[in-house]
N, C-alpha and C positions, 0 to 999 in steps of 0.2 A: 778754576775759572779761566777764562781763554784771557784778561787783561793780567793777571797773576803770571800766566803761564808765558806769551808775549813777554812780559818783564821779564822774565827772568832768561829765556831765551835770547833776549837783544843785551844782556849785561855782559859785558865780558870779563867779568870779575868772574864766572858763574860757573862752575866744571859738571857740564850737562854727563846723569849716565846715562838715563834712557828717556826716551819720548815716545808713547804712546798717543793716538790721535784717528778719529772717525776722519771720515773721508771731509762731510761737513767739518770740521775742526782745521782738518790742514788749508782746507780753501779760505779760513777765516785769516788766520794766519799768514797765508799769500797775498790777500786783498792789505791786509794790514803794514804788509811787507816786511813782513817778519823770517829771517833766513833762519833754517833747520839745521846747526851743523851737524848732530848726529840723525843718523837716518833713522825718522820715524817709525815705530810697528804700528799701520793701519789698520786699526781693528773697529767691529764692531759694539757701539755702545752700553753694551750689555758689559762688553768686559771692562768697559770704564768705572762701570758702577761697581763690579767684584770686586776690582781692586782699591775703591774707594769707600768698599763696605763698612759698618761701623765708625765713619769719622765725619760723619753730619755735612758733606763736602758736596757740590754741586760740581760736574767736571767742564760741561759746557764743549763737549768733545777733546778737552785734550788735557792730558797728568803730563807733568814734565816732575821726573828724579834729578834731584842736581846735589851733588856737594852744599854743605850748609858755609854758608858766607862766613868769613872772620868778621867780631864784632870788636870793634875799640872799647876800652878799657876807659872810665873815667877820666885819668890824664892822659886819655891820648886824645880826648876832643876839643877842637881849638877854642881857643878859650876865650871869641872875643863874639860870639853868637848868640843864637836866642835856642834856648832849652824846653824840652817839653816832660815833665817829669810825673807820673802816675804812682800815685797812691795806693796800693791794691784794687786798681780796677782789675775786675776778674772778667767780663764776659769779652770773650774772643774777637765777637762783632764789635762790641764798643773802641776794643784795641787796634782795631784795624781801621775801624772808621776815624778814629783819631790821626794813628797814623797815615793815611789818606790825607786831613787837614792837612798834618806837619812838611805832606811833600809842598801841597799846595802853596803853603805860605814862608817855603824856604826855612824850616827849622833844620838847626845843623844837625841835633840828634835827640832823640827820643832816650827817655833813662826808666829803667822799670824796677821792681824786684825779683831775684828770685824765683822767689815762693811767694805766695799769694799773687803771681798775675798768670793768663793763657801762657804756653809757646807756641811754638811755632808748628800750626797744623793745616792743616786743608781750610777749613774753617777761617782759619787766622788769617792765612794768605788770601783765601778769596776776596774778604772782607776790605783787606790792604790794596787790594785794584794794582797789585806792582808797587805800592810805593817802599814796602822792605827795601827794594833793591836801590832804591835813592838815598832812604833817611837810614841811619846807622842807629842800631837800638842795642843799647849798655845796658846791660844786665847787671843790676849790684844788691849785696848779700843784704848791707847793711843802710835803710834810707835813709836814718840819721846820722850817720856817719858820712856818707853821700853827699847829703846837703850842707854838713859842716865844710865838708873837703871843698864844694861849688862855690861858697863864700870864699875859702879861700884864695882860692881862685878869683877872684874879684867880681862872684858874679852876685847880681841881686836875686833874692827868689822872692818869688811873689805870687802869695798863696790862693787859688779863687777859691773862695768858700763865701755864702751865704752869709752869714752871721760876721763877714769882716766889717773892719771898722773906717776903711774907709769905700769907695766908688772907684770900678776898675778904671775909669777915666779919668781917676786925680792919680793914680800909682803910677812910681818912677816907673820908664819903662827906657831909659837907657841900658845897653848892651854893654857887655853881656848879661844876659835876664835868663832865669829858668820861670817858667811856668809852671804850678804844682797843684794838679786836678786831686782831687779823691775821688774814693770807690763809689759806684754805683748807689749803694746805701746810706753810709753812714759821710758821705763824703772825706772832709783830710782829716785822719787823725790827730789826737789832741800834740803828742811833741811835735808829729810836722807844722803843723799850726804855727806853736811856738817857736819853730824855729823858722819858720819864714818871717 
């Protein structure tokens, strides 16, 4: 998507290797004032879609390839912020739409798992509108171990689920706080639960 792709071009954390782009796409890109350091291949749309075959990906005239971002490690995020932490949410859209919030509202970083969540695809990044390249997203093996370590850390977690016991408007919400969605379905699982 041309606000995915815009990010990542204006990041200079970002080691562009190639940029592909319709004639429409780079004039988007100009209006937006978005400078190209590597020199575009202007091609027609047909070839945006080839090489965007198979990956459910909208291009909007323009793919940027770039080196994948270093992600911080659980102690490496500061520790005195608001956390946004997912439960096996699995759908790609949802993940990106979240992450979008998190730019929004100045979350320091996003914490997922593994396994059982999307990575990082066409799909994902569309979705994320550019905000990957703001909010830093930690990828950890183990979420109850995660949440143990964040506690340590001094931070409160605080679990949204349905069935809690108390109204998200009476919960401490001093920092640093993680947030701790569940999945699409069955929302947070029962030890996260318990351990928030």
């Amino acid at each position: 998507g041309i606000h995915a792709a815009a990010a990542v071009l204006a990041n200079p954390k970002r080691q562009i290797v190639h940029v592909w782009a319709t004639e429409n796409g780079l004039g988007r890109l100009k209006e937006d004032g978005i400078e190209v350091s590597k020199t575009p291949e202007t091609v027609h749309p047909r070839i945006l879609d080839h090489l965007l075959t198979g990956q459910d990906a909208v291009h909007q005239g323009v793919v940027v390839e770039a080196k994948s971002l270093p992600q911080p490690r659980l102690d490496q995020i500061p520790r005195d912020g608001l956390l946004v932490i997912l439960d096996q949410v699995t759908d790609p859209h949802n993940v990106g739409a979240i992450l979008r919030s998190c730019a929004a509202f100045g979350v320091t970083a996003m914490v997922t798992t593994a396994r059982h969540a999307p990575h990082e695809t066409g799909v994902f990044f569309k979705s994320a509108s550019g905000a990957y390249e703001t909010v830093p997203v930690v990828r950890v093996t183990n979420l109850g171990r995660a949440l143990e370590e964040l506690k340590g850390y001094g931070f409160t977690l605080l679990g949204l689920d349905s069935e809690a016991e108390i109204k998200m408007g009476d919960a401490p919400k001093q920092r640093p706080l993680a947030l701790v969605l569940g999945s699409e379905g069955k929302g947070l699982r029962q030890k996260t639960r318990e351990t928030c």
